[in-house]
N, C-alpha and C positions, 0 to 999 in steps of 0.2 A: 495235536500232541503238546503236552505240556513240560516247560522247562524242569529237568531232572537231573541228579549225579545219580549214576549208577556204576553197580561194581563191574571190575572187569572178568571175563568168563575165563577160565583154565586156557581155552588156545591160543587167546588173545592177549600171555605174558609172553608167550614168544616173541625175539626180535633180533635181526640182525648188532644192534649194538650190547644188548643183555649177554647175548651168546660168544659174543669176543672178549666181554668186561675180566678184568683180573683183580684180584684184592689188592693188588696193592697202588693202584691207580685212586688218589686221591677227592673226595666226594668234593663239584663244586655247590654252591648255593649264593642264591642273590642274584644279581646282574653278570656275575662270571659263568654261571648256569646258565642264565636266561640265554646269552651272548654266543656259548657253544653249542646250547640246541639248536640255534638257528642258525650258523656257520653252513656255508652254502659247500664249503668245501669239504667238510664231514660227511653234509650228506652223497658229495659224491665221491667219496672216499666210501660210504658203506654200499654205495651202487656199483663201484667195480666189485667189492667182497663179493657180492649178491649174484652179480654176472658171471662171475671166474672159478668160484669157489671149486674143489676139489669134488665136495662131497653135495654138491648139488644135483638134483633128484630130478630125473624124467619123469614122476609120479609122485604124489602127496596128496595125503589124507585131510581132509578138513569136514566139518560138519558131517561125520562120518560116512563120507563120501569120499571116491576118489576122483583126483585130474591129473589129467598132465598139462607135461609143465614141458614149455619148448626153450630151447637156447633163445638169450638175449632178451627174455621177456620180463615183466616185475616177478618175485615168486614170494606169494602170500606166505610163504613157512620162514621168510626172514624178516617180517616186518607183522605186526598188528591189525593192520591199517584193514584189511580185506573183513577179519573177524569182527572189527568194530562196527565196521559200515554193515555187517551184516545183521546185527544188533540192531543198529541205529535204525532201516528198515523194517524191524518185526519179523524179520525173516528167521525164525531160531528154527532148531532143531528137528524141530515137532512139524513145524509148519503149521502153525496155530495161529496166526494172521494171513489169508490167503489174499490176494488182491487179483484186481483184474481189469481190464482196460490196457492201456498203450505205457511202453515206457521207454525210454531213451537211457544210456550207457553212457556217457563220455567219457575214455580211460579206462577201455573195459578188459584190459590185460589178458588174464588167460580166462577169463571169460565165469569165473564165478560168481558173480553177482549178478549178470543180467540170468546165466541159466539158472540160481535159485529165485531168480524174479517169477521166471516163467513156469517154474515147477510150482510156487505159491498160487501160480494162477493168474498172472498176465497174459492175457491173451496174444500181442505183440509187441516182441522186443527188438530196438534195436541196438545194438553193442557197436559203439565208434571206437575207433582208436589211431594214432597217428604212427604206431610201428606195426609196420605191415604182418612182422612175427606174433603181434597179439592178437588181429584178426586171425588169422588161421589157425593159433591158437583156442580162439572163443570157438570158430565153428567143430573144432576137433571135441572141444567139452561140450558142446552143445546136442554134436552125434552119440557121444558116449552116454548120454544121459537122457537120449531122447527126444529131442526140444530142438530137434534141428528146424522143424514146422512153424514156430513160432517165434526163433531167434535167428538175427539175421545181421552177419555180420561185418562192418562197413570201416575199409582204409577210409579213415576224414580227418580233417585237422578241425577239430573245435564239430561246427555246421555241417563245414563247407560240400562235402559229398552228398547232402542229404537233401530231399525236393524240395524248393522257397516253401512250400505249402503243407511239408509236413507238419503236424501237430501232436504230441503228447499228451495225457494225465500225467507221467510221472517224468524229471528231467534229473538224473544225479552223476554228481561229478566227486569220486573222491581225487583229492587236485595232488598238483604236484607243490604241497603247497610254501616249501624252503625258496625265502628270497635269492635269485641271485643278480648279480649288477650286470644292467642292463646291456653291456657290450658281450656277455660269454656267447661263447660257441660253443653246441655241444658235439660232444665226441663219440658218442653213442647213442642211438634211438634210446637205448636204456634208460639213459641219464634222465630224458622228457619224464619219467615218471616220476624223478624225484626235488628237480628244480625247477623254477621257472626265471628265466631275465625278464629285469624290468617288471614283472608279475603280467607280461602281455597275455598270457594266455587267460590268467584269471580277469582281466580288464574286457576283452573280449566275451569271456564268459558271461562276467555279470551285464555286460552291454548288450548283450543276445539271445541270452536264454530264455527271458517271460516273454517274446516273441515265438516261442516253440513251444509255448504250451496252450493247453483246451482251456475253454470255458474258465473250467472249476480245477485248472490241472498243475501242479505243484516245481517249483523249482529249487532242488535240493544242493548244499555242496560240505561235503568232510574235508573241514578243516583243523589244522592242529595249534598248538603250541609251538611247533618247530618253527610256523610263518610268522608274519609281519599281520595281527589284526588291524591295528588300527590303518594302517597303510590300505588292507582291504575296503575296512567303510569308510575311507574316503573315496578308493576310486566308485564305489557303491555308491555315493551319494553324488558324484560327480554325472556318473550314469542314470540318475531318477530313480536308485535303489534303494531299498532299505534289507539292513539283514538282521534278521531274527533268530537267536539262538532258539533252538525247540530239546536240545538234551547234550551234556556233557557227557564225558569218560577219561578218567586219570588213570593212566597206565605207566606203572617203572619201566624204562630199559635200561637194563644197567642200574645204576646209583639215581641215573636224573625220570624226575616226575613228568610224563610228555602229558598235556590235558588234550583230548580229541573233541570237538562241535560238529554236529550237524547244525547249519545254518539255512534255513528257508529264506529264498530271494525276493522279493516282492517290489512292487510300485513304490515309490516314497511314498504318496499322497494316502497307499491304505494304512 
């Protein structure tokens, strides 16, 4: 896949901070921009909205498809993130890129992307997730849609539930990728979706994941603009990583420009 900016699709301007913004809240740009996108306490300031909200929906439409949506989980109708990563995969509408072989989840919420994984034609999926409310969520959209045979869905922190010797073709993580300092506590399973202390989680990530893959088989992670890059390719190069952007996407929310990467993980030495 070759490095690209592509435009964003009609679903994927939706977002938790667009849909709160008011005119008369002042446009930042520059380093005051930079600085509030990545405010570790904004984002969890729009993950209680996203949890609590009034008019939050047991059901939502996306890819003209319906899911539910459980209490306490991420929910793809207030953020981008889900439609992006569904792009970034090949996965559109049509299902005009089918794939097949093995794929792995990490973060797999309420479970849309590993079940349009296995509807494109993976043969097996597995969907990790560390809030026990978005496993049972995935397996609930996974029955709705058919694909309960082939997706299979596992409480894990990162690996940790899954057999030493399992192996993948496919390994994607869209991360939780807003820095936050490395002593927080979090207060909610919820929140894991949208911080990380310390970036341990993503430090782990890239320290373990080309370990989980086949032969020929890829290690993927959706990263934003809301994170800390260069902080990532160091702990990357710390760990014998190297990371590869393979395609952008700039999406407004609100007044501020968020840019989304998919970044392929690889050995340093290739």
């Amino acid at each position: 896949m070759s490095q690209a900016t592509v435009t964003p699709a009609a679903d994927a301007r939706r977002s938790d901070t667009g849909a709160e913004h008011t005119g008369g809240t002042a446009v930042k740009t520059g380093a005051d921009a930079g600085a509030e996108l990545r405010d570790y306490e904004r984002s969890l300031a729009r993950s209680c909205r996203s949890r609590t909200r009034a008019d939050r929906p047991h059901r939502f439409e996306l890819r003209g498809r319906t899911w539910d949506l459980l209490d306490e989980v991420f929910a793809p109708v207030y953020s981008p993130s889900t439609s992006v990563a569904l792009d970034f995969l090949g996965w559109t509408e049509h299902m005009e890129t089918p794939r097949s072989g093995s794929m792995l989840e990490i973060g797999c919420g309420t479970g849309v992307i590993s079940v349009m994984g296995a509807l494109a034609g993976c043969e097996r999926v597995v969907a990790a997730d560390i809030n026990p409310r978005a496993v049972a969520n995935t397996a609930l959209n996974a029955a709705r849609h058919g694909v309960s045979g082939r997706v299979h869905a596992v409480h894990s922190d990162l690996f940790s539930a899954l057999d030493p010797e399992e192996r993948f073709d496919l390994v994607f993580f869209s991360s939780n990728y807003v820095l936050a300092p490395a002593g927080h506590r979090y207060a909610t399973d919820h929140d894991k979706a949208y911080v990380d202390p310390g970036y341990r989680v993503h430090r782990r990530y890239l320290a373990e994941v080309c370990d989980r893959l086949t032969f020929t088989g890829s290690a993927l992670l959706h990263f934003s603009s809301r994170g800390d890059l260069p902080l990532l390719k160091r702990i990357a190069a710390e760990h014998g990583r190297r990371l590869i952007t393979l395609v952008t996407r700039q999406i407004h929310e609100g007044d501020t420009p968020v840019e989304h990467l998919l970044l392929a993980i690889v050995p340093a030495a290739r």
